[in-house]
N, C-alpha and C positions, 0 to 999 in steps of 0.2 A: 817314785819320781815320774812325772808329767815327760811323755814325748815332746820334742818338739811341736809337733802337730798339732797333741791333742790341747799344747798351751795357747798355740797361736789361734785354735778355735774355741776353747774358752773365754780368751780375749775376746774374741769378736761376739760371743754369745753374749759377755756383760756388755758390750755395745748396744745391741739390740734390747736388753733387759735397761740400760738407762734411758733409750730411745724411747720405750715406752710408757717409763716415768716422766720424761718430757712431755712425749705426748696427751696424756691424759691432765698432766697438770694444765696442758696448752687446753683441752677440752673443758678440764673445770673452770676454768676460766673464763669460758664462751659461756657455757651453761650460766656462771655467777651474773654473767654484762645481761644475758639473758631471763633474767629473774627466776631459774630452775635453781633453784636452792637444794634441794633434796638430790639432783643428778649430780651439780657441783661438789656437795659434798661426798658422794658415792666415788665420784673420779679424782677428788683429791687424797682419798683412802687408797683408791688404786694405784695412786701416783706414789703414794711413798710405800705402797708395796712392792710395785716394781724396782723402784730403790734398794730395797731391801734385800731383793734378787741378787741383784749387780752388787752387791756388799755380800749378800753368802757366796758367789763365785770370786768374786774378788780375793774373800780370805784366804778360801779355798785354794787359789791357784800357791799365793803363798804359804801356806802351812806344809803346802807338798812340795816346797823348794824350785817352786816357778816364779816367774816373775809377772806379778798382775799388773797392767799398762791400765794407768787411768785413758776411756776412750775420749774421743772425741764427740760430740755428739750434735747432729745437726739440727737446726732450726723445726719444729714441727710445724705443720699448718696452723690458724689461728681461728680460721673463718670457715665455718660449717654449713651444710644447707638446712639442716634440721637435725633435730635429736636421733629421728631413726636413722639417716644418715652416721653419723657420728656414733652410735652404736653399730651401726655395719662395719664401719673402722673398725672400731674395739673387738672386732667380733674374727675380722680379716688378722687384726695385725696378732691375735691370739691365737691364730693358725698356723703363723709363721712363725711364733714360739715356737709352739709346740712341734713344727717340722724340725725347726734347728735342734732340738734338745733330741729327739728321734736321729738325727746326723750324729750327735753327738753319742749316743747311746751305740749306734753303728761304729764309731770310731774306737770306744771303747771296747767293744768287743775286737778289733781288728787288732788295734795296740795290746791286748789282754790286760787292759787295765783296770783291774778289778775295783781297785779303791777309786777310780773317779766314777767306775759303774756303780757302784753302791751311791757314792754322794749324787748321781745324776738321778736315781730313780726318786727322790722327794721332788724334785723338777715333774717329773712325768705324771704323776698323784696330781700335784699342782695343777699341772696344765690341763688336765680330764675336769679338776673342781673349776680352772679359769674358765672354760671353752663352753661349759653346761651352765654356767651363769650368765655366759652373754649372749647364748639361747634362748633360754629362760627369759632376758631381758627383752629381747627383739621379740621374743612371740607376742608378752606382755603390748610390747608398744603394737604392735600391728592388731591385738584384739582392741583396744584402749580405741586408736587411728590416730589421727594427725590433725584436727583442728585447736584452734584458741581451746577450747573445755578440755580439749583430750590433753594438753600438755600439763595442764592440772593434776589430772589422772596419774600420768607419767611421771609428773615428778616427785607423785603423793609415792607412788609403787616403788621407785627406788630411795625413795626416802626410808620407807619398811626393810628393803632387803640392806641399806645402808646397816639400820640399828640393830636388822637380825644378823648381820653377819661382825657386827663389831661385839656383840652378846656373847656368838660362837667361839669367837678367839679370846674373849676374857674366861669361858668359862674353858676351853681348852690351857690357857696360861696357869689357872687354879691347878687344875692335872697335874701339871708338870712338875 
């Protein structure tokens, strides 16, 4: 059974976890008006993963006889300065995942709650695989640079890591 506590910060974690999916849908969006088709479709993959998040804590809270609050969730920005911009976002607001779930891993140790410490540690695996991809991506963009030719570049290179990493999870689903 969920402490008080560690429910109402679960709650709030799938906030942030839907925020996200917002956000990046709010991003692919930009990229599509912008004719990055390959980035588009990279952040619309990470928009329903982050969903996906906010649906495994969500069950989560209920399976362990809490009560999961659908959030509310705010407006994201719409309007970006540029791609590397906009991956500096994705790159920030992946920090402050992974802070939150480290809060969260903290609380679980303090409440001794070993079953949401266990369900929290796929989070933390997660967040190390989130956090090294949008490195990965910003290093890419800053060798690539930022003119007309180079968005080409940029959208060609996440268009690649789009189809390797949807490759990875078919071929990880086969496993299962």
């Amino acid at each position: 059974m969920l402490s008080p506590t560690m429910e109402n910060a679960l709650n709030q974690q799938m906030a942030l976890e839907g925020y996200a999916s917002f956000l990046y849908l709010s991003m692919a969006s930009w990229c599509d008006r912008e004719g990055l088709r390959g980035c588009a479709a990279f952040l619309y993959r990470q928009s329903e993963e982050e969903r996906s998040h906010m649906l495994r804590i969500f069950n989560y809270i209920n399976e362990v006889d809490g009560h999961a609050l659908v959030p509310a969730i705010s407006q994201p920005p719409h309007e970006f300065e540029s791609v590397r911009s906009l991956f500096e976002q994705v790159y920030t607001h992946e920090k402050k995942v992974t802070a939150s779930i480290h809060e969260l891993i903290t609380l679980s140790y303090k409440d001794n709650d070993h079953t949401t410490l266990n369900f929290l540690q796929w989070y933390v695996n997660e967040q190390r695989e989130e956090e090294a991809l949008m490195r990965n991506i910003l290093d890419r963009i800053k060798l690539i640079g930022e003119g007309p030719m180079s968005l080409y570049y940029i959208d060609k290179e996440l268009e690649k890591i789009n189809k390797s990493q949807i490759a990875a999870e078919a071929s990880e689903e086969e496993k299962a």
